[in-house]
C-alpha positions in Angstrom: 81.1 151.7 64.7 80.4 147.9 64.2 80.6 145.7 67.9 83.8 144.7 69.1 82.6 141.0 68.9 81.8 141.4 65.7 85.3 142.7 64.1 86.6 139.9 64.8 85.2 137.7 62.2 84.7 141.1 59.5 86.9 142.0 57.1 88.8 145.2 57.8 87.0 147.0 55.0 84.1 146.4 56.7 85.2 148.6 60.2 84.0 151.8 58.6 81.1 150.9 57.1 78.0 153.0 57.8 75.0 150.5 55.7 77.2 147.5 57.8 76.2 149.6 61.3 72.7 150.6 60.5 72.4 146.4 59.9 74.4 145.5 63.2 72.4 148.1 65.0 68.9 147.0 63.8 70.4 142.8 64.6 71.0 143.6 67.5 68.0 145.4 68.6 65.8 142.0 66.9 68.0 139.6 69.6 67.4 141.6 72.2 63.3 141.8 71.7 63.8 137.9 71.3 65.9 136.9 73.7 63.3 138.9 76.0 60.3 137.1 74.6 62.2 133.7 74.9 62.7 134.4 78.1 59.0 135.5 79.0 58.1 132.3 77.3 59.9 130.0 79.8 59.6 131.8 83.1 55.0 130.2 81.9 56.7 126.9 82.2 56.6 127.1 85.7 53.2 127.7 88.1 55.6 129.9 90.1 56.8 132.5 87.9 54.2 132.2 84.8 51.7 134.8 84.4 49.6 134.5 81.4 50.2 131.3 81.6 48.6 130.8 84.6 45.4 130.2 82.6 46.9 126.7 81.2 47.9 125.9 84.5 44.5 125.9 85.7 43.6 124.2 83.1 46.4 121.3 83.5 44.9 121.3 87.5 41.4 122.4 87.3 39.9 121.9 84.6 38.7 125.7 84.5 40.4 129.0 84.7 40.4 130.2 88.6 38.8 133.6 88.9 41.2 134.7 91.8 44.3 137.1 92.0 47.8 135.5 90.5 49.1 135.0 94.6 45.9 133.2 95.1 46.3 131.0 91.9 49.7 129.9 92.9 48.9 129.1 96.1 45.8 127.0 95.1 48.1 125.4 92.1 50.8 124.8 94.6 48.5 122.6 97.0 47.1 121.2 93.9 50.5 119.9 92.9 51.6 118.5 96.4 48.1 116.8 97.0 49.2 114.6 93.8 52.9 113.8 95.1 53.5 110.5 96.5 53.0 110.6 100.9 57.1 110.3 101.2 59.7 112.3 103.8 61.1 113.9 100.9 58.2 115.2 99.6 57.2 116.1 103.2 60.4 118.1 103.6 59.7 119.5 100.5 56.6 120.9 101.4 57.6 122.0 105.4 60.3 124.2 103.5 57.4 125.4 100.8 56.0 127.0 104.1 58.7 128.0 106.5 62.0 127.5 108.1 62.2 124.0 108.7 63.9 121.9 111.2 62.8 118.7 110.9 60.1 116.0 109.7 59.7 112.7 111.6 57.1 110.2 112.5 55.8 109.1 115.3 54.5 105.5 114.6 52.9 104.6 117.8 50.5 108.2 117.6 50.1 107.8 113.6 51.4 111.3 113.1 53.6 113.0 111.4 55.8 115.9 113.2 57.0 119.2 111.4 59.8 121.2 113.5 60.0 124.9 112.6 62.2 127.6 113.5 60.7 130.4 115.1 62.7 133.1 112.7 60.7 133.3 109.9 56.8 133.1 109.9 55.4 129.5 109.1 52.2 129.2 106.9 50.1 126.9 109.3 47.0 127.5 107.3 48.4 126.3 103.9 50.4 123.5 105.4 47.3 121.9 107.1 45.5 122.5 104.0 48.2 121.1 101.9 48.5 117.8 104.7 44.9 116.9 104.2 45.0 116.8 100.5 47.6 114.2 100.8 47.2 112.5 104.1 46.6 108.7 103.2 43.8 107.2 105.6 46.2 105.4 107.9 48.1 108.8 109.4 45.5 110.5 112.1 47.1 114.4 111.2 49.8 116.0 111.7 51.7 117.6 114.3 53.6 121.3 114.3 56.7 122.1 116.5 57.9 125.5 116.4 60.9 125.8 118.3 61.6 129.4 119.9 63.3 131.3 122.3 60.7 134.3 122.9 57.0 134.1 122.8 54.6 133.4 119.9 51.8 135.4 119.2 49.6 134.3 116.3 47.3 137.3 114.9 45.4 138.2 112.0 45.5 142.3 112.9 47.2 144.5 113.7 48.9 144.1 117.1 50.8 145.6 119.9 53.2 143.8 121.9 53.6 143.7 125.6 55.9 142.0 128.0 54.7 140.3 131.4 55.6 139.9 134.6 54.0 136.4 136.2 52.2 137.9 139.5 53.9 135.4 142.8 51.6 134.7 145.5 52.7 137.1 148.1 55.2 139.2 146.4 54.8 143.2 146.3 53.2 144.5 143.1 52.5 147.7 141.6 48.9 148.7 141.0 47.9 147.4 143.5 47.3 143.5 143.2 49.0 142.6 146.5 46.4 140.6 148.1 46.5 137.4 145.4 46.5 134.8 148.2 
């Protein structure tokens, strides 16, 4: 049977044509295996989605091919990129949202510092930010300054962790365990 979309601009002598399906058949199956190489194509256009086309990319940045895992390489491209961008508050919002949920980006004029607000809900790449500041920090802002805001605690671990909640012991008050004599 020859495509639906395709009847409409056939001849009716043409619906029941076998050598007319082997061709639509074997058509279609050639735009499909394009359309998927086209698409392969563009997605190396970008740092963030290419793969083998990561190689040019280090080239564009580098100078060399990085011999590191793809993650790694797109990280490393990533600060590459945002180390050449103009020192601007968009392009400072741009990269606080590269590396967390963020609130805010101000400056504080009297301290020379710029100040990222986060929200505590997702996690906030500190490391990479930091990194990322120093590239592009012009000589005349001292660093910058993080802000997470939160309603629980923050715990910042590399491992593997357990969590625990704490009382605060009170000078005087009764405790378990024996830690009554704090005063």
């Amino acid at each position: 049977m020859i495509p639906e979309r395709y009847r409409r601009m056939l001849p009716p002598q043409w619906y029941e044509n076998d050598i007319a399906e082997y061709h639509f058949e074997g058509t279609t199956a050639a735009v499909y295996t394009f359309n998927v190489q086209r698409e392969d194509v563009l997605q190396q256009f970008s740092p963030w989605s290419a793969t083998w086309g990561l190689d040019i990319w280090d080239w564009i940045y580098f100078g060399e091919k990085q011999l590191l895992t793809i993650e790694e390489r797109r990280k490393n491209i990533l600060a590459q990129h945002w180390a050449r961008l103009p020192f601007t508050m968009p392009v400072l919002q741009s990269l606080g949202r590269a590396v967390g949920e963020l609130v805010s980006v101000s400056e504080d004029f009297e301290a020379k510092e710029i100040v990222f607000s986060f929200q505590q809900n997702k996690s906030v790449d500190l490391l990479t930010l930091h990194r990322t500041f120093e590239r592009m920090r012009p000589v005349h802002v001292n660093r910058e300054r993080i802000i997470i805001q939160q309603s629980g605690s923050l715990i910042f671990s590399t491992e593997t962790m357990q969590v625990f909640e704490t009382m605060p012991l009170f000078c005087g008050s009764f405790h378990a365990g024996g830690e009554n004599d704090l005063c």
